[in-house]
C-alpha positions as CSV (number, residue, x, y, z in Angstrom):
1,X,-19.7,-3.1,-147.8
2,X,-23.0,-1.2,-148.3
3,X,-24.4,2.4,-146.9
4,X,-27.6,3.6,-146.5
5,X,-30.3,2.9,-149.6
6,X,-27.7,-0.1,-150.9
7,X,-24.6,2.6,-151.9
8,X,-21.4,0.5,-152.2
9,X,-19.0,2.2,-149.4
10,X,-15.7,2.7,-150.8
11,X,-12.7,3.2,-148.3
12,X,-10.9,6.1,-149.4
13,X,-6.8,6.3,-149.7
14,X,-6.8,9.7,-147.6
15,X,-7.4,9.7,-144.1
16,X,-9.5,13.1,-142.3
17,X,-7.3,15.7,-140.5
18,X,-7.2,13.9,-137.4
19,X,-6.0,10.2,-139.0
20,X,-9.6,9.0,-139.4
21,X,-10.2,6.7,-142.4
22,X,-12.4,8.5,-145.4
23,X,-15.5,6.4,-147.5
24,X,-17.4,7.6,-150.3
25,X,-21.4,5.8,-150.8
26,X,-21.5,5.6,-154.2
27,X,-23.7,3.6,-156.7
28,X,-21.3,3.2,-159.5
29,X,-17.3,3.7,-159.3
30,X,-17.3,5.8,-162.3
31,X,-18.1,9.1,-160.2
32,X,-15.3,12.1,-160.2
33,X,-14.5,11.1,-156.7
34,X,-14.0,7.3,-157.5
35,X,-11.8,8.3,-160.6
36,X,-9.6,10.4,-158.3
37,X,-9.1,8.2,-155.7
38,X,-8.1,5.3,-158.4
39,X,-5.8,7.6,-159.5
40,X,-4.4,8.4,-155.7
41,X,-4.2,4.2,-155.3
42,X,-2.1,4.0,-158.5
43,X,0.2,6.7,-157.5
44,X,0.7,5.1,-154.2
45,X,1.3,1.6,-155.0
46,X,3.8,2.7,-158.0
47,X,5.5,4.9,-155.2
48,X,5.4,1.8,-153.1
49,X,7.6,0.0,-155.7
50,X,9.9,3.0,-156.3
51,X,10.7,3.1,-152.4
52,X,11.2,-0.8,-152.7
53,X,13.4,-0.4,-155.1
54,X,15.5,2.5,-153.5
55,X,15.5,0.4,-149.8
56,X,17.0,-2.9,-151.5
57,X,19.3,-0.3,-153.0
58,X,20.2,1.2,-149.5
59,X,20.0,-2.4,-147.6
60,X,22.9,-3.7,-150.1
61,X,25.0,-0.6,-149.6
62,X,27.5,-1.8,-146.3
63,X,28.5,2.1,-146.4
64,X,24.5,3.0,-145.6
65,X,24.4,4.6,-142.3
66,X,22.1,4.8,-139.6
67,X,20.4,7.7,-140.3
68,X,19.6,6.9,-143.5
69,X,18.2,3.4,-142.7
70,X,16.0,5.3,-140.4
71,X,15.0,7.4,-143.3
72,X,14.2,4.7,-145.7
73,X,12.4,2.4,-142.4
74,X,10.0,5.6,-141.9
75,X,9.2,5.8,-145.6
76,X,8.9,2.1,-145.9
77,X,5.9,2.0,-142.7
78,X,4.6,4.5,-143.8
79,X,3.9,3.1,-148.0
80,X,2.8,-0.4,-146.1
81,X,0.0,1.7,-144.3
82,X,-0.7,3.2,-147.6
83,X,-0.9,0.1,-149.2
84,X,-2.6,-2.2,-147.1
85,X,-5.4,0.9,-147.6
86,X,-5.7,0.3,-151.0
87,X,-5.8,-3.5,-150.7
88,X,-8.5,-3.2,-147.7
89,X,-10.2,-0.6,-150.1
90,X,-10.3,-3.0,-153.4
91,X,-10.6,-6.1,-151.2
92,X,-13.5,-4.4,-150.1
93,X,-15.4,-3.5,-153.9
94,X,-14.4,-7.5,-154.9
95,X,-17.9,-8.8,-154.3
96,X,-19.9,-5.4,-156.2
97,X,-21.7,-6.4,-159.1
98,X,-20.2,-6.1,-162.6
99,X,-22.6,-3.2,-164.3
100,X,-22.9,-4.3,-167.7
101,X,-21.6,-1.8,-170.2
102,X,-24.2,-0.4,-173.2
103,X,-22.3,-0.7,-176.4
């Protein structure tokens, strides 16, 4: 996806106030906001993994009850949404053009 003057748009993994999603126009994904946000995606996806982890956990327990099923089920939406942010969001910056690197 491209702005105005050819910026890549980059889907960001916040959302506004008011649940609107965020972009950044950016020529290069090396800026301070691009950094941050990679390291927002990373935190989320390993999160995503930890909250698998702990639902399996809680799925195989027959002693789990109902409110802690309904616990985990929130948590577990709500790191999809996240997710499927970040894999709109890279999906999205697949077909950018590798800069070269000076070196």
């Amino acid at each position: 996806m491209s702005g105005e003057g050819g910026a890549a748009v980059r889907l960001l993994p916040w959302s506004t106030p008011d649940g609107k999603p965020c972009y950044l126009a950016t020529d290069s994904g090396n800026g301070y906001l691009s950094r941050v946000a990679d390291r927002m995606e990373a935190t989320q996806l390993d999160m995503a993994v930890q909250l698998l982890g702990h639902a399996r956990a809680l799925l195989g327990d027959p002693k789990a009850n109902e409110r802690e099923l309904r616990f985990v089920a929130t948590r577990l939406v709500e790191s999809l949404d996240e997710t499927l942010r970040v894999a709109h969001s890279r999906g999205g910056r697949l077909h950018r053009p590798v800069e070269p690197v000076d070196g």
